[in-house]
N, C-alpha and C positions, 0 to 999 in steps of 0.2 A: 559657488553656484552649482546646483546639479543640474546635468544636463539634460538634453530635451529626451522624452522619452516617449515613445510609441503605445499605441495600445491596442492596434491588428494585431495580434499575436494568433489568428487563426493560421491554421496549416503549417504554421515553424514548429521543429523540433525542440525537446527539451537541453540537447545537446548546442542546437544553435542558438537559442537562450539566453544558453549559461555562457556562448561566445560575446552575446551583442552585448550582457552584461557587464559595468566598469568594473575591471581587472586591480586587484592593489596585493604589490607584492610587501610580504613580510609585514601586516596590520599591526601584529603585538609591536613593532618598534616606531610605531608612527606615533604624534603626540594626536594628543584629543585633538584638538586645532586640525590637523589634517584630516583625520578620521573625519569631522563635522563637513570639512570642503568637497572631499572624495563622498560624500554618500547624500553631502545637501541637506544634511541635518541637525540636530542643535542639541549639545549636553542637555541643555534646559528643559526646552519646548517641544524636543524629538521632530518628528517627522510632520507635516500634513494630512490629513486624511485623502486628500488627490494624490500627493507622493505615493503614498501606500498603498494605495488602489494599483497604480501604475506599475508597479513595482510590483505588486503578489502579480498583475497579469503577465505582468515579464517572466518572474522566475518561476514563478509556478509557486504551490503552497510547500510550508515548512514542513517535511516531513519524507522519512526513507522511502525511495523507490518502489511500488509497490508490485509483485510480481502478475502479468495479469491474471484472472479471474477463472478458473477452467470451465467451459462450460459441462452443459448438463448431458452431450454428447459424447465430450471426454471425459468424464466420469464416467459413462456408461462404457464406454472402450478399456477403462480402465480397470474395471472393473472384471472384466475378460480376461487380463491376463493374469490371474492368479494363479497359481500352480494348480490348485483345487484344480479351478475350474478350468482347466486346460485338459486336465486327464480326464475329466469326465466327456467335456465335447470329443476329445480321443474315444473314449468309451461308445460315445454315443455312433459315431461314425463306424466306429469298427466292427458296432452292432450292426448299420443299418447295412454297413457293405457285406457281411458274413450271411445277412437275412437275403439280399440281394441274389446273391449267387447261391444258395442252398436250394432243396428242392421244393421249400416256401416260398419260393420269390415271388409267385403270383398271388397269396394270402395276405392282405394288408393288414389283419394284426398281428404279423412275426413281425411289423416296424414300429410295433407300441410301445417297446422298453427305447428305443432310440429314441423317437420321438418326444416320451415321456421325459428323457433327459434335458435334449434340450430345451422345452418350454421351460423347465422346471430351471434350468442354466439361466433363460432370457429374462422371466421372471426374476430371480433373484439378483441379477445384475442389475435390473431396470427399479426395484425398489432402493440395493442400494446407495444406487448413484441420485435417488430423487433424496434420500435421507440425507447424504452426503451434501446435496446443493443445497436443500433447505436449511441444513447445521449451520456452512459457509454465511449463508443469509443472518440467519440470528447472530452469529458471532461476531459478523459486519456492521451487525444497528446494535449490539451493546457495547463495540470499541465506539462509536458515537457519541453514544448516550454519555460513556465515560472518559470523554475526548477533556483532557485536562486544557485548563485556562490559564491566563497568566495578561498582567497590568503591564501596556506601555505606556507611554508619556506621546498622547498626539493632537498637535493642534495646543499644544501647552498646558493638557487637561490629562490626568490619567485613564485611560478606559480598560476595561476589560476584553480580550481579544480569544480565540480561541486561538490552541498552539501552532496551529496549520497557516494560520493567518498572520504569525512575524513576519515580516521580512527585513532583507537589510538595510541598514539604518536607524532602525526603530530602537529608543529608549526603554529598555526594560527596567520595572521597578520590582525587585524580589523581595520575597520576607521569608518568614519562618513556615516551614514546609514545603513551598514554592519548587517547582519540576523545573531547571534551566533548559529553556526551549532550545538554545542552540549555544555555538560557539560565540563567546564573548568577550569584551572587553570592560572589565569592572573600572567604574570612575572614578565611583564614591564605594566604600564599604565599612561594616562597624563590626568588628566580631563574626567574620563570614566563616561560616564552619560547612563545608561539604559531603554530604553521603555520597560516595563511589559504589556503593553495595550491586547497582545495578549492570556497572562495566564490570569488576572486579570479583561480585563472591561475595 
């Protein structure tokens, strides 16, 4: 029988989560049978669609940690420190402080070449860190768009699920070409051949 499970999951951490989540140690040496009792789910029939719901709001979705997002401010700070562009704002300063104290310091265009530097600096940092954030953005909705799927077995019917949306317990049904979404226990298999090319080389 699985146990009762919550579904506030606002304000917990993904680290206390992964604590409130049922623990089972050493899986590969459990028989199916226990596998089924520990997770409340069925070789057959898989999971629920209420199980599963529950359960992606528990553990969060199937998928690597993702590091967050920089914003469009730290891009632009980032973009500051480039060697370049460090000796030039050097440049620029060292212009404006040499015009400063020379016997031009009262002529406000002995501050033009300094000046000139930095727009020319802020400018070019401020495009681009917007080039940069908009790239991020496309590259974000085409990992979407090509966000792979994969069949589990719920409610006793197979559906199609996107990857992010396994969670544990869930009956996966693989074929031929098929991406394995995560760490598994095979029940049934006929002729299972594996590419590693992606861990490996």
């Amino acid at each position: 029988r699985m146990p009762q499970l919550r579904t506030d999951w606002e304000g917990i951490s993904p680290q206390q989560r992964e604590e409130m989540a049922p623990s089972l140690e050493d899986p590969d040496q459990k028989s199916v049978e226990e596998l089924e009792q520990h997770f409340g789910s069925s070789a057959t029939k898989g999971l629920t669609s209420k199980q599963a719901e529950e359960i992606l709001a528990r553990d969060g979705p199937n998928e690597l940690e993702k590091p967050p997002k920089p914003t469009l401010l730290m891009l632009f700070i980032l973009q500051l420190t480039g060697f370049v562009i460090i000796l030039l704002l050097i440049a620029a300063v060292a212009s404006i402080t040499v015009n400063a104290t020379g016997p031009n310091k009262g002529d406000v265009l002995s501050y033009t070449t300094g000046k000139a530097i930095f727009v020319i600096v802020i400018l070019n940092a401020g495009i681009a860190a917007w080039t940069e954030h908009k790239a991020g953005d496309a590259l974000e909705a085409l990992s979407k768009m090509t966000q792979a799927s994969i069949f589990v077995v719920r409610d006793g019917h197979e559906v199609k699920v996107d990857v992010p949306d396994v969670v544990r317990g869930d009956l996966v049904v693989l074929g031929t070409g098929d991406v394995v979404p995560a760490d598994m226990r095979l029940i049934e298999a006929d002729d299972v051949k594996v590419s590693e090319m992606a861990l490996t080389g």
